[in-house]
N, C-alpha and C positions, 0 to 999 in steps of 0.2 A: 563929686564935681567932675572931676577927670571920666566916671564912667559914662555922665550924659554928652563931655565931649565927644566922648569916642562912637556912643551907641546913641549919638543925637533923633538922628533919622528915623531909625527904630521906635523912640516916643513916641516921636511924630504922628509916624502910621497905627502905632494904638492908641492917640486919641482921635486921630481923625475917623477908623476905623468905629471907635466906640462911641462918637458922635454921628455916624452914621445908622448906627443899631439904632441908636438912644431916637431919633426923628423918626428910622423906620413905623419903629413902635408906636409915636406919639401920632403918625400919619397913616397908620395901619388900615382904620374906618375908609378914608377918603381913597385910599388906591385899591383897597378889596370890595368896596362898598358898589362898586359899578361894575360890570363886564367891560366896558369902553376901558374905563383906566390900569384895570389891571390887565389888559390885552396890551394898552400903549408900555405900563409899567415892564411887560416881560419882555417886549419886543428890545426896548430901551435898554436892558438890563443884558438881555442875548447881543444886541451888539456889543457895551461897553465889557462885558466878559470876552467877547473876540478881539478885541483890541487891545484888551492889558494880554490875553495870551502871545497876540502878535509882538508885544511889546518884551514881554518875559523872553519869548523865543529868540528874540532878535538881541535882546541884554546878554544870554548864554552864550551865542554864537561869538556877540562883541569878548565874550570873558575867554571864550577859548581863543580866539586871533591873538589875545592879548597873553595867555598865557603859553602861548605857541612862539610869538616872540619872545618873550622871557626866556622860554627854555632853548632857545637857540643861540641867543645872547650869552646863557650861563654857559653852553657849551663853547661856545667860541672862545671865552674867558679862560675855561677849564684848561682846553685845547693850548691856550698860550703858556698858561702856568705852567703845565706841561713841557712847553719847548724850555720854557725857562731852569727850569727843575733838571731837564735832559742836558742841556748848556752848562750849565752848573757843574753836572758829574764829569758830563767831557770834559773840561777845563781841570777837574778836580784830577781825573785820569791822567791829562796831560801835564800837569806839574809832577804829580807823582813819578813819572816814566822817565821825567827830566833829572828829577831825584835819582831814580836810579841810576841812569847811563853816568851820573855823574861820579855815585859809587863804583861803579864797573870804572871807569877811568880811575881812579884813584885807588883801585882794585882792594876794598873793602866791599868785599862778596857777601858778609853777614847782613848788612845795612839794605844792600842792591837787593838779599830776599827779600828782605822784611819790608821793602818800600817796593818790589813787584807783585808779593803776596798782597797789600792793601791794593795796589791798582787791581789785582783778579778782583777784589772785595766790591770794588767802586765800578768797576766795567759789568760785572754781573748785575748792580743796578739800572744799565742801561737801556731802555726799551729797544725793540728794534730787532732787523732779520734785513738779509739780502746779502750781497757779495763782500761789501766790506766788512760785514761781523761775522762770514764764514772767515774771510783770509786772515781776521786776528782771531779766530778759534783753532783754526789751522797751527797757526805757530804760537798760543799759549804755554801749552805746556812745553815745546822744544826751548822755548826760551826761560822757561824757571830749571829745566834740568840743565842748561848751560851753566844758568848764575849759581847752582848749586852745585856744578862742578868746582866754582871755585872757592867755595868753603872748606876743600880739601887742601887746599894748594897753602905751599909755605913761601918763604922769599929764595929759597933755593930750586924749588920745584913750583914755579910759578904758570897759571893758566896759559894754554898754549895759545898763539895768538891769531889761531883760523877760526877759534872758541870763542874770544873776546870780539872777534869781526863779524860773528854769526849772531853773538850778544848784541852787538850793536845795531846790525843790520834787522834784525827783526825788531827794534824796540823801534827804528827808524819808520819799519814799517805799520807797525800798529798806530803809530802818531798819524800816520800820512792817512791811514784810515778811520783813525774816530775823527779826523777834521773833517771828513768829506760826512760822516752820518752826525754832524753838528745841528742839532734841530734849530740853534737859532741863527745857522750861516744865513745872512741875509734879510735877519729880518731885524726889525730897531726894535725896542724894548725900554723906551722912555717914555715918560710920559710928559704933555706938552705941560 
């Protein structure tokens, strides 16, 4: 039952198709039997074959318009999930980086790697290129060899504090730059 739902149409045209053979047949005599009718019969038959092709050609062209906006719609779609997906990691990056600075203040340097090494982790998923992901590639690495200065330091010989300002200042700076490559700065992402 469910297949005649589906493939309703399709009967259709095989039995209307096999009611058409089936009179051709039984009217064979009457349209070959004369030069007049089967001269009218082909003429009749050459038009109505130009017009279901007119009709076929012009169903195609409807199917590609229509499948043309489909796929411009799916990438529009795609394109947001995308921004969304990218928002996501920024935010993900920026808590992380908050984590850190907050280990660096409370100068537990083991915690500030390990919560700088996951932002490396989470910012390399970020798509993207232009001046703000040169200037946090810039000072990556200077700023993991900072924090890992201070996994040497005891409470006696504690990290010097032009170290800790260089710490800070670049994690300062990397924040100020994945907010500006925020894919979804500016755009809403609710739905009504």
């Amino acid at each position: 039952m469910e297949l005649l739902k589906s493939h309703w149409i399709r009967f259709v045209y095989c039995l209307i198709s096999i009611a058409i053979v089936w009179t051709a047949l039984l009217q064979q005599e009457i349209v070959v039997g004369s030069p007049t009718s089967l001269n009218n019969f082909s003429y009749v038959g050459t038009v109505i074959t130009i017009v279901a092709l007119i009709i076929s050609i012009s169903e195609v062209l409807h199917s590609v318009r229509y499948s043309r906006s489909i796929s411009a719609e799916a990438n529009s779609v795609l394109k947001d999930a995308k921004a969304v997906e990218g928002a996501s990691a920024v935010s993900e990056c920026l808590a992380t980086l908050n984590e850190t600075a907050g280990y660096v203040d409370t100068e537990n340097y083991q915690l500030a790697l390990k919560c700088y090494q996951h932002f490396r982790i989470l910012f390399a998923k970020i798509p993207g290129t232009g001046q703000e992901f040169d200037r946090i590639d810039n000072i990556l690495g200077e700023t993991e060899t900072a924090i890992r200065k201070g996994i040497f330091t005891s409470a006696s010989a504690r990290l010097e504090k032009s170290t800790r300002i260089v710490i800070h200042h670049n994690l300062e700076n990397i924040k100020e730059n994945l907010e500006k490559v925020n894919p979804a700065r500016g755009r809403q992402y609710v739905t009504a």
